[in-house]
matplotlib code that plots the C-alpha trace (Angstrom):
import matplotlib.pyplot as plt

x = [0.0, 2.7, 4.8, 9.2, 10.3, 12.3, 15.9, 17.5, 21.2, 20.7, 17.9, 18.2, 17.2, 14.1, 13.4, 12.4, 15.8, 18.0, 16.3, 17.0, 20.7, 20.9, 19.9, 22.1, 24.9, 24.1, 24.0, 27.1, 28.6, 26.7, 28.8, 32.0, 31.3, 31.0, 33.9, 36.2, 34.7, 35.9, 39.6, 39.6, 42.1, 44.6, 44.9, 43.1, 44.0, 43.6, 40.0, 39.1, 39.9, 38.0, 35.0, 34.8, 35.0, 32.0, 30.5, 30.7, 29.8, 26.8, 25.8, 26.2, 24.1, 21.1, 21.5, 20.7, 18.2, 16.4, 17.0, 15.6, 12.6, 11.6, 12.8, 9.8, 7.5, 8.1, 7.7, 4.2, 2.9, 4.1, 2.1, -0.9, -0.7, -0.1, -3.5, -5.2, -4.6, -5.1, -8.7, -9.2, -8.2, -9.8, -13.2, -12.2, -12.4, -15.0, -17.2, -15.5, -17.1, -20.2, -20.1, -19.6, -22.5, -24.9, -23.2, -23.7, -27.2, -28.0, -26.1, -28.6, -31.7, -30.7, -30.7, -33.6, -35.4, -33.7, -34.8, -38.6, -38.1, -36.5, -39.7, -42.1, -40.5, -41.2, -44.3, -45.2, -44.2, -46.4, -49.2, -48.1, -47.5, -50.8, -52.7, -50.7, -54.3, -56.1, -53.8, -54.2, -58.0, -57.8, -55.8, -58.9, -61.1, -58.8, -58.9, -62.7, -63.2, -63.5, -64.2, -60.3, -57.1, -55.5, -55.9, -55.5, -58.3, -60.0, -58.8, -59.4, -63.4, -63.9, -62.3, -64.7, -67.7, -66.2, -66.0, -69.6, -71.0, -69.0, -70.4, -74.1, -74.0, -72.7, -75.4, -78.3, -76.8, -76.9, -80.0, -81.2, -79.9, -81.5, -85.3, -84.5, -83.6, -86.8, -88.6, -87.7, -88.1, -91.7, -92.5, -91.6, -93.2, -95.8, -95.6, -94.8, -98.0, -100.0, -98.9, -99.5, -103.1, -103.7, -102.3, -104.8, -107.6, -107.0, -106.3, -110.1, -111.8, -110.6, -111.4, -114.8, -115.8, -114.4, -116.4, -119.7, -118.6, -118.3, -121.9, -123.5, -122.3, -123.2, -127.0, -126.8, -125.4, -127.8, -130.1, -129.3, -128.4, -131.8, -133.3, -131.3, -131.9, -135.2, -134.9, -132.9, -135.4, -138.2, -136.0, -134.9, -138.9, -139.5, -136.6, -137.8, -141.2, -139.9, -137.5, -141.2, -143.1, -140.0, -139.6, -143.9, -143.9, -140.8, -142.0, -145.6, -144.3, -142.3, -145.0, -147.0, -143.8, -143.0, -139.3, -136.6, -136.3, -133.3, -131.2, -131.3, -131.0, -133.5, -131.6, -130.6, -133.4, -131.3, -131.7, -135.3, -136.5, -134.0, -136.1, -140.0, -138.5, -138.0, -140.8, -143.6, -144.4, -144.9, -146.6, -149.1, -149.8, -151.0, -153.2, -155.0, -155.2, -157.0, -158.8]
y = [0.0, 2.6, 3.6, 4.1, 7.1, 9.4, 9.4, 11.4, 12.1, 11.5, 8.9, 10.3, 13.4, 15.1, 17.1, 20.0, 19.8, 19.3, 22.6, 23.9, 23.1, 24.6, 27.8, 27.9, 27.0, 30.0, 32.1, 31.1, 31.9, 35.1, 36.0, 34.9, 37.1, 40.3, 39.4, 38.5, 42.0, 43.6, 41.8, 42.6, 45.1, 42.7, 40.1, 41.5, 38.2, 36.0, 37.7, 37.3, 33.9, 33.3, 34.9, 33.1, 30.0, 31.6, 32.3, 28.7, 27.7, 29.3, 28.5, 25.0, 25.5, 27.0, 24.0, 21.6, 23.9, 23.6, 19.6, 20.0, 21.8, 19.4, 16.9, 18.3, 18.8, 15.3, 13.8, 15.8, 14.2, 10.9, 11.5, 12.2, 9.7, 7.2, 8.7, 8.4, 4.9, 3.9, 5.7, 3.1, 0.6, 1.0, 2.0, -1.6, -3.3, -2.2, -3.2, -6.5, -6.3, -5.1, -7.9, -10.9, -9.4, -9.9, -12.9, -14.4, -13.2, -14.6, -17.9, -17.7, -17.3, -20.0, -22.0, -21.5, -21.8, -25.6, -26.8, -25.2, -27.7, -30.9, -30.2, -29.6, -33.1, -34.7, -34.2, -34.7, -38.2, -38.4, -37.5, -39.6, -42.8, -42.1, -42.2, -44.7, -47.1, -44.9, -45.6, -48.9, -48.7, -47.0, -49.5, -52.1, -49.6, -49.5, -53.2, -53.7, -50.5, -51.1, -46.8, -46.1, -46.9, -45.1, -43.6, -40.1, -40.6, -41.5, -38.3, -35.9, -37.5, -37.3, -33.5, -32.1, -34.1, -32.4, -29.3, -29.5, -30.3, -27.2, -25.1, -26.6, -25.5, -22.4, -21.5, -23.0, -20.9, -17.8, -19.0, -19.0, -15.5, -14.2, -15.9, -14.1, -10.7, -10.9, -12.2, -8.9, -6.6, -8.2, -7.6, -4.2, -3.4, -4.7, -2.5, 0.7, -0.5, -0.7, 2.6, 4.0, 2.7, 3.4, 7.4, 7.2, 5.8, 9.2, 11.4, 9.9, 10.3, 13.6, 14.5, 12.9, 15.3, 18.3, 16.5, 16.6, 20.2, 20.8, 19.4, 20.9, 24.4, 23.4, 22.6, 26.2, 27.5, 26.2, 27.3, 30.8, 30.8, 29.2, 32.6, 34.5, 32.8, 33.3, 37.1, 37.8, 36.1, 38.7, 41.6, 40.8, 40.6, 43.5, 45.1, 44.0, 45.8, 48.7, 49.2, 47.9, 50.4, 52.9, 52.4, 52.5, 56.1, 56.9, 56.1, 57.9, 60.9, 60.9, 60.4, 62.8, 65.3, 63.9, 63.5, 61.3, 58.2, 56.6, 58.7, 57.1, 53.0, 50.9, 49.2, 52.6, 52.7, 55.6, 58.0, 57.1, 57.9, 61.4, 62.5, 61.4, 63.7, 66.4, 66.3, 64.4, 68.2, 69.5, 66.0, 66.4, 70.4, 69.3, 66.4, 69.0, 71.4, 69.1, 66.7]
z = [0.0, 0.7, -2.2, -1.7, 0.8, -1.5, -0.9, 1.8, 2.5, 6.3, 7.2, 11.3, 10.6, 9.6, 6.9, 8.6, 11.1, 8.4, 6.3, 10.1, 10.4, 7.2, 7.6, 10.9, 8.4, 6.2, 9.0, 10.1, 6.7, 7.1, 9.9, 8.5, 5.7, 7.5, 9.9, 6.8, 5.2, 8.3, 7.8, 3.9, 3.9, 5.4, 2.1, -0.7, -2.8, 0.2, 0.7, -2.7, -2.5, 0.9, -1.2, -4.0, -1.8, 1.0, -2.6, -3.7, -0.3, 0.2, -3.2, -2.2, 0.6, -1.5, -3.7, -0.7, 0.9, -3.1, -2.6, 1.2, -0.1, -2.9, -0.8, 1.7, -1.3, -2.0, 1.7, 1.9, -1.4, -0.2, 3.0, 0.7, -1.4, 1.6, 3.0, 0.0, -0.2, 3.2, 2.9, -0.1, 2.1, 4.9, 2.5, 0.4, 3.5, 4.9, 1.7, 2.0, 5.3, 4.3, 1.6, 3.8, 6.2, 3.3, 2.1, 6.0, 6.0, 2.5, 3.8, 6.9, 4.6, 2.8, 5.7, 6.8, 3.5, 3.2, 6.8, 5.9, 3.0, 5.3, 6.9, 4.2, 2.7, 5.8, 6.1, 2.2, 3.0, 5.8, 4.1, 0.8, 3.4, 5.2, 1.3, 0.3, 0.6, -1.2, -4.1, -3.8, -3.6, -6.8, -8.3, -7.5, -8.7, -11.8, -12.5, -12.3, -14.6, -18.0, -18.5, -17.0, -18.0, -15.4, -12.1, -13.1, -15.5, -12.2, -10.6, -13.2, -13.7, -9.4, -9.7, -13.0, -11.2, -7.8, -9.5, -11.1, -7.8, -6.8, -9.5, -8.9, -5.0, -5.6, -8.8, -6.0, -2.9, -5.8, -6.5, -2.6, -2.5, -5.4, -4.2, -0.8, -2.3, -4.9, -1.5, 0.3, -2.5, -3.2, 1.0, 0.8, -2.8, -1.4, 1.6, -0.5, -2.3, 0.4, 1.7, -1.2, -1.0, 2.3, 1.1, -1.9, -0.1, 2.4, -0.4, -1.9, 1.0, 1.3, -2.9, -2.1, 0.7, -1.9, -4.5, -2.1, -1.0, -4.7, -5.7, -2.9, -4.1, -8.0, -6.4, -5.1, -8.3, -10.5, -8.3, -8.3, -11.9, -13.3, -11.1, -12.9, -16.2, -15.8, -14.5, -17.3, -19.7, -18.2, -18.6, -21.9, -23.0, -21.2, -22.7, -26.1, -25.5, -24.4, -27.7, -29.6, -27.6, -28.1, -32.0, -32.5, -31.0, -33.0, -35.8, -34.6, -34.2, -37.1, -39.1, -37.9, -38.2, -41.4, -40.9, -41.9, -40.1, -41.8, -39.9, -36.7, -36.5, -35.7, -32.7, -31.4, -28.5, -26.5, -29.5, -30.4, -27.3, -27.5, -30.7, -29.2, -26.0, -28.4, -30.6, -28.7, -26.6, -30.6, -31.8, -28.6, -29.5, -33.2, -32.0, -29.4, -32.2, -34.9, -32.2]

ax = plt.figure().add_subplot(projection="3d")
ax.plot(x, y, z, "-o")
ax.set_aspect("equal")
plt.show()
């Protein structure tokens, strides 16, 4: 799981103390530096000399800082990487885990399933060793049969004749249920029915009296009505002699005046008698004078 540490110059020290030490180096050279500046007037040459060699030194020293610091870089994706696959481990085994629960469970299942089976079997072949005669009576039945060949041509005739048996109980128990329903719907027709009489007979009691009521007041009517038949017959006559009395004097007194009489209608009684009120005071003056 872990890949190969990078290389490192010294394996008992750390990164980080070595990057450490280092920088304690440089500033060691630091100080050499500026005490050797102080001392450069003594050797020029021999300070040149000590430069270029501090130079080469402490460019040295940046190199390996440089390898310290991708040495680090390196170390931290090493610890990453070494993470990262541990996490897959550990997530790998866990699943594997996970896995053989299921698996054990499943196995478990399994097991029960196959002793509900041992069990079923068992007693299958109870029941199969408890039948076993009826097999054998069928087998007697078989051989004095000349209709079967085999028992299952026994079995399937008992199971359609079990079946129509079924069917006929079960069309006669519908049939039982359907007399009972038509049974209570014909009690309470009947029962609306006779409510409905009993409501009718009231309701024709009660139009009867109306009806008497009804006759009783036609009795009256006709009563009252032939009177007034009858008074109406007498004032139409009299009516009608009174225009005949009305339309002789009109037709008196315009004779005697001599006047037109087509000017006023025969039927119009009102202005007949408005002309004999006019002229009959004249009419009687000239039937003084010549009688």
């Amino acid at each position: 799981l872990c890949s190969k540490m990078p290389e490192r110059e010294d394996d008992h020290l750390t990164p980080a103390t070595r990057l450490l030490e280092k920088r304690r180096e440089m500033a060691e050279v630091e100080q050499a530096l500026a005490a050797q500046k102080e001392a450069r007037e003594a050797s020029s040459c021999e300070f040149q000399m000590k430069m270029e060699s501090l130079q080469q030194r402490r460019e040295e020293l940046e190199r390996k800082e440089f390898q310290l610091k991708e040495s680090l870089l390196k170390f931290d994706k090493f610890l990453k990487e070494n993470d990262s696959k541990k996490a897959r481990a550990i997530k790998k085994a866990t699943d594997e885990k996970d896995l053989q629960k299921s698996k054990d469970k499943e196995i478990d299942r399994l097991r029960e399933d196959t002793s509900h089976l041992v069990k079923n079997r068992a007693k299958i072949q109870a029941k199969l060793e408890k039948h076993i005669m009826f097999h054998k009576y069928l087998e007697k039945v078989l051989e004095g049969a000349e209709e079967f060949h085999e028992i299952r041509e026994i079995i399937a005739r008992y199971d359609t004749l079990t079946a129509t048996h079924d069917d006929l109980m079960e069309s006669e128990i519908g049939n039982q249920e359907k007399v009972e329903k038509q049974r209570g719907d014909l009690m309470k027709y009947t029962e609306e029915k006779n409510n409905d009489i009993l409501s009718y007979n009231n309701q024709l009691g009660g139009l009867q009296t109306r009806l008497d009521k009804a006759q009783s007041r036609a009795v009256k009517w006709e009563s009252k009505w032939m009177h007034i038949k009858n008074t109406a017959a007498k004032k139409t006559l009299l009516l009608g002699r009174v225009k005949m009395a009305t339309h002789n004097l009109f037709q008196l007194v315009n004779r005697h005046q001599k006047t037109r009489r087509d000017d006023v209608d025969i039927e119009d009684t009102t202005e007949q008698l408005i002309r004999v009120r006019r002229l009959l005071p004249l009419t009687l003056h000239v039937f003084v004078l010549f009688f």
